[in-house]
C-alpha positions, -999 to +999 in steps of 0.1 A: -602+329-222-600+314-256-589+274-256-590+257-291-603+222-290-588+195-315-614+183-343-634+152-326-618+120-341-626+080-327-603+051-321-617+018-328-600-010-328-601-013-368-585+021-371-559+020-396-540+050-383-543+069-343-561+096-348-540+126-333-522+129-364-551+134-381-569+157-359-539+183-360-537+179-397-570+187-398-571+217-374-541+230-396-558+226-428-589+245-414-568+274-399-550+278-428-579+279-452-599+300-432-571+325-432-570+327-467-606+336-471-607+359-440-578+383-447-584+388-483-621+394-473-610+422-445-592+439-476-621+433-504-643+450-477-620+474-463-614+482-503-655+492-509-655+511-478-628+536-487-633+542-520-659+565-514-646+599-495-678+603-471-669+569-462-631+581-449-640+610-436-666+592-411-634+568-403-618+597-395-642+611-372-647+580-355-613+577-350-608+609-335-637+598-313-620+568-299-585+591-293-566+595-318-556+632-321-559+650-356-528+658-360-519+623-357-541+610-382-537+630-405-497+624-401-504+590-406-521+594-433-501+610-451-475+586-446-495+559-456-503+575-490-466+581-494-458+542-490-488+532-505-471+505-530-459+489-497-489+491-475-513+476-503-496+443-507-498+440-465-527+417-470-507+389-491-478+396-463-505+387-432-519+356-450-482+345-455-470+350-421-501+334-408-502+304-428-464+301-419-475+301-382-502+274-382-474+245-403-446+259-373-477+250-351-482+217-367-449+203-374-441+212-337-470+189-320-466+165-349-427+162-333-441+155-300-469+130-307-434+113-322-413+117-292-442+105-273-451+074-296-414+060-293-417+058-260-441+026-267-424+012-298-392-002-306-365+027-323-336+021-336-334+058-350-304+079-344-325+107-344-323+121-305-351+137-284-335+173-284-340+174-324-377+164-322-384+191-294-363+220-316-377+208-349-392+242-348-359+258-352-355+240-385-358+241-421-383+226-436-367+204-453-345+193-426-378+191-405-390+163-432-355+145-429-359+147-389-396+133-393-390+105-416-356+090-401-375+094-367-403+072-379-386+052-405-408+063-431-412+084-460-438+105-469-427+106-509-429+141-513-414+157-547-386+183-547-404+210-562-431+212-531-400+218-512-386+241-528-419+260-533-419+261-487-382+269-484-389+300-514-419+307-485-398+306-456-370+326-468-397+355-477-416+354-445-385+355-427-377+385-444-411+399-438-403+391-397-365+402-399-361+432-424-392+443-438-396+426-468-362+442-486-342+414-500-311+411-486-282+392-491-290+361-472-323+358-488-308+366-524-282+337-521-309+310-512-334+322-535-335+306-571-358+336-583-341+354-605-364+381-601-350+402-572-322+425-562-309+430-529-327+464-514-359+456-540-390+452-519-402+414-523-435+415-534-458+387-547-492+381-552-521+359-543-508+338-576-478+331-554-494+327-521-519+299-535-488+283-551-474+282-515-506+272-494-513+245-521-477+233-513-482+238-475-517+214-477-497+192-499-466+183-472-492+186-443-516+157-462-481+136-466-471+134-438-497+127-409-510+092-428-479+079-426-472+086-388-506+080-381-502+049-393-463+042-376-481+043-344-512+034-345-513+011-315-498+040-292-525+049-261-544+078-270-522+108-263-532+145-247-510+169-263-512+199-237-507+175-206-472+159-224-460+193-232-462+204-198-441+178-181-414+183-205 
């Protein structure tokens, strides 16, 4: 069983900002960084091993060892050399849609620590509890909105990082929903100019650091300024408040 602990972060009484903020942010920026290095290490490594032939052949064998029939393999194969253009770029694809995963992640418990922290402060927001707890379900842009009306705050954060996560989005949801092809939904958002529906959308680690740069950007925004909203809230326990709810 595999429990992730938050980064270790203490309240004093001079602390300028409560500290769960913080220690997501910080989990976040580790998980994504991390994922960056680890991915595109697999492939570098994965890259030397095959380049030599003896090398693939004793993949093969051990794969046959652990199961897989011939035939299969070498069906597989064979399919994998004929979409090889698609296959190759898989590695940019993983670190997208895991990077993606870890801000839904963090802009989810960041929601609740708000929801919680009203609970001890005075609101006059209009924003209600059912839009905090589906924030998820959001753009991120509209997240941001939802975040700083909930607070009454704003985290100051230029148009062109948002546009650079909702460019993200729309191409890791069309990783998720239709394999990367650009379709029409995606080609009426997108300001690229670039790309034709049907057209693979490819990009390249160029394009990824753009994106995770943007990602750290919003993340480093945003918990400071909540962190400081509520800074007089009791110390809060993530897992036992999203039980109950």
């Amino acid at each position: 069983m595999i429990k992730i602990d938050l980064p270790s972060v203490k309240q004093t009484e001079n602390s300028k900002s409560h500290t769960y903020p913080l220690q997501i942010a910080m989990q976040t920026l580790e998980f994504t960084q991390a994922t960056l290095l680890y991915i595109m290490m697999l492939d570098y490594m994965s890259e030397k091993y095959l380049i030599q032939d003896k090398n693939l052949d004793k993949l093969r064998e051990d794969m046959i060892s652990l199961g897989i029939k011939e035939k299969a393999w070498d069906d597989s194969f064979s399919y994998l050399a004929k979409y090889k253009e698609v296959f190759k770029r898989y590695v940019y694809q993983n670190v997208l849609i895991q990077i993606r995963s870890h801000w839904d992640w963090y802009i989810g418990h960041l929601a609740l620590f708000v929801l919680y922290a009203r609970e001890y402060t005075s609101n006059t927001s209009s924003v209600k509890e059912k839009e905090l707890i589906s924030i998820g379900y959001k753009s991120i842009e509209k997240q941001i909105e939802i975040l700083e009306e909930a607070c009454d705050v704003s985290f100051n954060i230029y148009q062109n990082t948002i546009e650079q996560l909702k460019e993200m989005s729309w191409v890791r949801n069309l990783g998720i929903h239709n394999r990367w092809e650009v379709d029409e939904k995606y080609f009426k958002k997108t300001k690229s100019a670039n790309w034709k529906i049907g057209q693979i959308r490819v990009f390249d680690n160029r394009e990824i650091m753009t994106w995770h740069q943007s990602l750290v950007t919003v993340i480093n925004l945003t918990w400071p300024e909540i962190g400081k909203r509520f800074k007089k809230v009791p110390a809060y326990n993530h897992i036992n408040y999203k039980s109950v709810r």
